[in-house]
C-alpha positions as CSV (number, residue, x, y, z in Angstrom):
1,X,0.0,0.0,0.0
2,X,1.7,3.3,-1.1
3,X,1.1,6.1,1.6
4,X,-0.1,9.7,0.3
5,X,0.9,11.6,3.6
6,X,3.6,13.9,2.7
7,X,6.9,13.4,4.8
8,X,7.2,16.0,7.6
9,X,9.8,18.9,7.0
10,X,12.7,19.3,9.4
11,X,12.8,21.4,12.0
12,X,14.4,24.3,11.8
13,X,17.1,25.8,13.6
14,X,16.6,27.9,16.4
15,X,17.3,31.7,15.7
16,X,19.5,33.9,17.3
17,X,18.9,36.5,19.6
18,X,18.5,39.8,17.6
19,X,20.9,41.9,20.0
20,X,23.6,43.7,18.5
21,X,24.7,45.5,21.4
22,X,27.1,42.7,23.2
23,X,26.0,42.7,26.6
24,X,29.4,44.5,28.0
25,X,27.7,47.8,25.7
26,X,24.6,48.2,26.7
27,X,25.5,50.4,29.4
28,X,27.8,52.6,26.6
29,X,24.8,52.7,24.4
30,X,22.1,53.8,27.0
31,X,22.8,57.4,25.7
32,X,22.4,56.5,22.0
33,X,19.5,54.5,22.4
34,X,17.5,57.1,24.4
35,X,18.5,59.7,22.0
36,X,17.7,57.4,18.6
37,X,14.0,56.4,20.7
38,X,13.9,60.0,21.3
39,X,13.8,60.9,17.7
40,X,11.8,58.5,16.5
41,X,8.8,59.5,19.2
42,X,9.5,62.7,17.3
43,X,8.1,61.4,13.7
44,X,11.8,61.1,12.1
45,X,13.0,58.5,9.7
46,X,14.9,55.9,10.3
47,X,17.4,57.9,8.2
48,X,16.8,61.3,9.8
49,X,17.9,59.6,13.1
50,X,21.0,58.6,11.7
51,X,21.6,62.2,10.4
52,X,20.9,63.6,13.7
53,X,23.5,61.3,15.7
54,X,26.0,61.6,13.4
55,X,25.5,65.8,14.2
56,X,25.4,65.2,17.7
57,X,28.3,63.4,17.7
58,X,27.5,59.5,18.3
59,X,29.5,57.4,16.4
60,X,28.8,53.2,16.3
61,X,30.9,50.7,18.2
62,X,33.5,50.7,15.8
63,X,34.1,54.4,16.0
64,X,32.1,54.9,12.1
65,X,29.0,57.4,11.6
66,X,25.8,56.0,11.3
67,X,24.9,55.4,7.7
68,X,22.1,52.8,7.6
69,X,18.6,53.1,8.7
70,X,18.7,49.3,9.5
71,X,21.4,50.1,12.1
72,X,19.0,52.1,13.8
73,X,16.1,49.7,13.8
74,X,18.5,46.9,14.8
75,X,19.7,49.3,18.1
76,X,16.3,49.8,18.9
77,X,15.1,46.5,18.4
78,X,18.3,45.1,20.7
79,X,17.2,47.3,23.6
80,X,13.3,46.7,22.9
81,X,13.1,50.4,23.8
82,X,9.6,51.2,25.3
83,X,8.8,54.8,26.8
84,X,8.5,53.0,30.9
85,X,12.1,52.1,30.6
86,X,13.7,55.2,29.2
87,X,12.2,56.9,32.1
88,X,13.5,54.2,34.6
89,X,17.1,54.6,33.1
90,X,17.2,58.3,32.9
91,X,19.7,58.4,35.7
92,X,21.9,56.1,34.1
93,X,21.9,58.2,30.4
94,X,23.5,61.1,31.5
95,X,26.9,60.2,32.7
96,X,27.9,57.3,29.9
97,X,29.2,59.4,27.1
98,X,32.2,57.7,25.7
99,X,31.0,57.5,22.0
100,X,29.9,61.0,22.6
101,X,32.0,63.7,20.7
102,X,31.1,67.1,21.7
């Protein structure tokens, strides 16, 4: 007797987190974030955010402007930024600045 189920597909790999902020950063990019969450509240593009760090002086982990709106939904998305919690690391923002270029 010849079977007409279909053979089940494998399962597929587990995905990886979406953080691309290393853990030993986060506290370096509390400023960023806040500022790049900021913005966005604000009605800016993806792009005008990057615009707007790169003039306030915030550069990326390797020390390059920010080019790509993807960078800045990826930052976001790594720190799952919600309103509650900027307001619960406000104290925290203000004296991390070392990607900061005034």
């Amino acid at each position: 007797m010849i079977s007409t189920r279909k053979p089940t597909p494998p399962t597929p790999k587990p995905r990886r987190p979406k953080n691309i902020i290393p853990a030993e950063l986060r506290d370096v990019y509390a400023e960023v974030v806040a500022k790049a969450a900021e913005l966005r509240d604000q009605g800016k593009t993806h792009m005008e955010v990057c615009e707007a760090l790169n003039d306030l002086g915030f550069r990326t982990r390797t020390g390059k402007p920010w080019r790509h709106p993807q960078q800045i939904v990826k930052l976001l998305r790594s720190f799952v930024v919600k309103p509650d919690e900027l307001q619960r690391h406000a104290d925290r923002i203000s004296f991390v600045t070392p990607f900061h270029q005034n």
